[in-house]
C-alpha positions, 0 to 999 in steps of 0.5 A, a space after each residue: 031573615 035579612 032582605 036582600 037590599 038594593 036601594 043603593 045599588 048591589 055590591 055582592 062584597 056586601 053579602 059576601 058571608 052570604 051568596 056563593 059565587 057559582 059563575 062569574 063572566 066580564 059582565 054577569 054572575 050566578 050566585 047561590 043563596 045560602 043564608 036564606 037571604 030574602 028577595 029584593 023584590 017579594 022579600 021571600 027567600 031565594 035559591 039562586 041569584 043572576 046578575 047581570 050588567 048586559 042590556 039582554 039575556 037569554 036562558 036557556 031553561 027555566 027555574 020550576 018556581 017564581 022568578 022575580 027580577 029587579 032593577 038597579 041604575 046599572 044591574 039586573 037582578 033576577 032571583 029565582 025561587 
């Protein structure tokens, strides 16, 4: 399983065969993992993926599993299991 790799930065055009664009706005996305994927962070995979450029975040109901959250210089990523 490949990691999800954001040493440089992330490029969803990178991992396009990949993720799935669920929802996209000026500034965040949602996006489906649907090639078992592994986190960035635990390296475990994940089933959804939001990224965002936004300074805050509000969701408005939780995954039931672990979420792990990374950060780039211009992203955040949080992936939720």
């Amino acid at each position: 399983m490949d990691r999800l790799d954001i040493s440089d930065g992330f490029d969803v055009h990178d991992y396009r065969s990949d993720l799935k664009l669920l929802k996209q706005d000026a500034n965040s996305m949602q996006l489906a993992n649907r090639s078992e994927l592994g986190c960035p962070c635990c390296g475990e995979p994940f089933d959804r993926l939001f990224v965002t450029e936004d300074d805050c975040v509000t969701f408005g109901s939780a995954p039931s599993g672990p979420i792990c959250v990374a950060r780039t210089d211009d992203q955040t990523l949080v992936a939720a299991h």
